[in-house]
N, C-alpha and C positions, 0 to 999 in steps of 0.2 A: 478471335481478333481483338475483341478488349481486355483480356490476359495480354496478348505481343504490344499493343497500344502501353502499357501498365509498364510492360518491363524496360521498352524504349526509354519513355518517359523518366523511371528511377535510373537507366543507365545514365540520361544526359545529365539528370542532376547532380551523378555520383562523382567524385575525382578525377580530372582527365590522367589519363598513364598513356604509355607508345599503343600506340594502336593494333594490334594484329587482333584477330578471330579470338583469340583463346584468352586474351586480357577482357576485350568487350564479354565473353563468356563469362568468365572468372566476376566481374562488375557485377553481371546480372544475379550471378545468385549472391553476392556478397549484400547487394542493395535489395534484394528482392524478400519480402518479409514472409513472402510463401512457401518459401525453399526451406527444406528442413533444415535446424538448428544446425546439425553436427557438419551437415555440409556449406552452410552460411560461414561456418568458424574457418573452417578451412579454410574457403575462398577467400574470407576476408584476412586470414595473415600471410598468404600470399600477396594481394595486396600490398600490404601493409609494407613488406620488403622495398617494391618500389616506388612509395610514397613520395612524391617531390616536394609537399610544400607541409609547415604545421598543420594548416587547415586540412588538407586534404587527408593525414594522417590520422586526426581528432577524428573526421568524419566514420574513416576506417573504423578507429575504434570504438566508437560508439553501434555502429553496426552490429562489430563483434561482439559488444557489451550486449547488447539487446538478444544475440545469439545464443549467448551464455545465458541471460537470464530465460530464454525460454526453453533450456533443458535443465535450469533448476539448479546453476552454478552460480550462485548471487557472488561469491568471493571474488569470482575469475570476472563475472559482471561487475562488480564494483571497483576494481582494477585498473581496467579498460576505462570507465566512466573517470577515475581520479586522471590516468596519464591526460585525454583528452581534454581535459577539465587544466592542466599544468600547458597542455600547446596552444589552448585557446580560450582562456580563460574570461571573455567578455561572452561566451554563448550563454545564454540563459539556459535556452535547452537543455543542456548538457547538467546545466545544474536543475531542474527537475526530474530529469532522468534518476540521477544521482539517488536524490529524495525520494523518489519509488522505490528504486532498490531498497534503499536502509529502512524504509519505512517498515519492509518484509522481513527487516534485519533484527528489531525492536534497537536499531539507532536514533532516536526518536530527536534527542537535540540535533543531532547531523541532519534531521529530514528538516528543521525548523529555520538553522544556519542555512540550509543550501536555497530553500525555498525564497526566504528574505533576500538572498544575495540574487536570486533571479528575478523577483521583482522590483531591485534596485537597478539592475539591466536592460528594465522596459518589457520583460516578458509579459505575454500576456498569461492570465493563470485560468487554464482552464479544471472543468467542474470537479474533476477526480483528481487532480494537484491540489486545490483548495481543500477539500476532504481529508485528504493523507496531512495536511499542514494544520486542519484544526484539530485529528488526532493526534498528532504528535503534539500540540499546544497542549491539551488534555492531560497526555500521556508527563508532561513535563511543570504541569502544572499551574500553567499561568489561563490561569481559568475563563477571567471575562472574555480574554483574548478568544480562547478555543468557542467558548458561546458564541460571541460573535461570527466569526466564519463557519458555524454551524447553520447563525443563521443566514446567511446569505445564500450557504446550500439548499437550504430546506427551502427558499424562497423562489428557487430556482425553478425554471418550467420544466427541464430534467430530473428532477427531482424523484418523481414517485420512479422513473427510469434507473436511477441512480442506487434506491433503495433494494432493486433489483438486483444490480448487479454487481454492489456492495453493500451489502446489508450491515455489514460490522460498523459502518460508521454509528448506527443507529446505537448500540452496545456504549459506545466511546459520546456519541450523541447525549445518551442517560448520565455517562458516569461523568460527566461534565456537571452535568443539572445537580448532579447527585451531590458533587464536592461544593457546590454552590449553595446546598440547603433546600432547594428547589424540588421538594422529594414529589411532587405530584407530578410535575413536567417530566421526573428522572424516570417514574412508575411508564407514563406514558410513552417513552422512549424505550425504555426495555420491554415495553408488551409488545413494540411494535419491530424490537427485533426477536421476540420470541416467537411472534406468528412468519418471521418470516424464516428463522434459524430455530425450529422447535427441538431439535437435538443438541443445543448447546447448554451445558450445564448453566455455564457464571451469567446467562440470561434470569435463567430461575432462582439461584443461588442471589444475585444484586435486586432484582427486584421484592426476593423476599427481604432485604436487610431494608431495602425503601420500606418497606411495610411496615416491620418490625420499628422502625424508627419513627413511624407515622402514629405508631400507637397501636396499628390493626395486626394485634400477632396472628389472630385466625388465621387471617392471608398468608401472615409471611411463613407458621405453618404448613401451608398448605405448596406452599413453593417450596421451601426447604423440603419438605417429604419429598417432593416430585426430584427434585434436585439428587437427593439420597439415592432415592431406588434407580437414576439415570448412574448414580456412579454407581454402588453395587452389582447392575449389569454388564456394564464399560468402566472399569477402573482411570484409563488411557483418556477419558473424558475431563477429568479432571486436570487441575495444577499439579506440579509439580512435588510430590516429597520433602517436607522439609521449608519449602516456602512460604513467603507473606499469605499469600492465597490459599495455599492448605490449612495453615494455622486459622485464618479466618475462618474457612467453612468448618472446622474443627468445632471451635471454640461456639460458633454459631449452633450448630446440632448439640453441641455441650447445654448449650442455655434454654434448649427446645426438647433436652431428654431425648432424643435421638439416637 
């Protein structure tokens, strides 16, 4: 009964179209966030065909967007988020939407422009939007900036919830601290996401360079080796070939006899 309750409810809110059985059908799994992806995408570009008004279209494709993104088509989801974002371009929504996807894109100025432009809209910014916008601050370097909406996160009652069920901000949390000079709050940020992600290498690998920079090679030692022998058993753990991040961890075992 509270599933049919659920579905009425996202039908009313969804686009009106002509009425027959097979449209209200078609509505339900288009709006319905239950309904598997591949049949969410369908429903909603049928839809989509007899769309009457911008709004009702954006809405479509925003559905579809979100349909995309939960079988792992962030291109086709980003797509969908730009047209809807061109039909109606005052939703805030639509612009944090946006900013999740690219956030998963490493768009990282894109997540920072869409975000600002949704809270010049009056959106409200809830906990995991603010997150992805002071990583992406991070990420692009305007650093007090990203501290600060770190701290507001971490201030938050959600918080140790939050750490849960994105731990990575904590990673981005340090490397914040870290570009700041702040190497004992950056230490305390990457222990706190190594106890929660202990198979990630660049957890051990940044909190050894904190150390190493602190003065305490022991440590940083003792992290680098752990760092090492996680990539000699998983290669695929590590950065890329060729990259800023392999060069560094490189050059870092270079100085450590490794």
């Amino acid at each position: 009964m509270k599933r049919l309750i659920l579905i009425f409810l996202l039908t009313m809110s969804a686009p009106a179209h002509a009425g027959s059985l097979m449209s209200l059908f078609g509505r339900t799994q288009c709006f319905d966030l239950g309904v598997e992806p591949k049949t969410r995408i369908e429903a909603c570009s049928k839809l989509l065909v007899d769309a009457t008004t911008d709004e009702n279209a954006a809405n479509i494709l925003m559905h579809r967007s979100l349909a995309f993104l939960g079988q792992g088509e962030t291109e086709k989801a980003v797509e969908d988020a730009n047209s809807a974002i061109r039909l109606t371009p005052t939703n805030g929504l639509f612009y944090l939407h946006r900013a999740r996807i690219n956030l998963g894109r490493g768009k990282f100025s894109g997540v920072v422009k869409d975000y600002e432009k949704a809270v010049s809209l009056g959106e409200e910014q809830p906990l995991v939007s603010r997150t992805g916008y002071a990583i992406a601050l991070e990420r692009v370097d305007r650093i007090d900036e990203s501290l600060g909406q770190f701290g507001i996160v971490e201030a938050h009652e959600d918080a140790a919830q939050l750490a849960e069920l994105m731990p990575g901000y904590l990673y981005h949390f340090g490397r914040a601290y870290h570009k700041s000079g702040q190497l004992t709050a950056a230490i305390e940020s990457y222990s706190r996401f190594i106890e929660k992600q202990p198979n990630r290498v660049n957890g051990f690998f940044m909190r050894g360079l904190a150390y190493e920079e602190r003065g305490e090679r022991s440590l940083a030692q003792i992290d680098y080796e752990t760092a090492k022998k996680m990539l000699a058993e998983n290669p695929n753990l590590g950065p890329l070939p060729g990259s800023e991040a392999a060069r560094m961890i490189d050059e870092a075992f270079e100085r450590f006899n490794l």
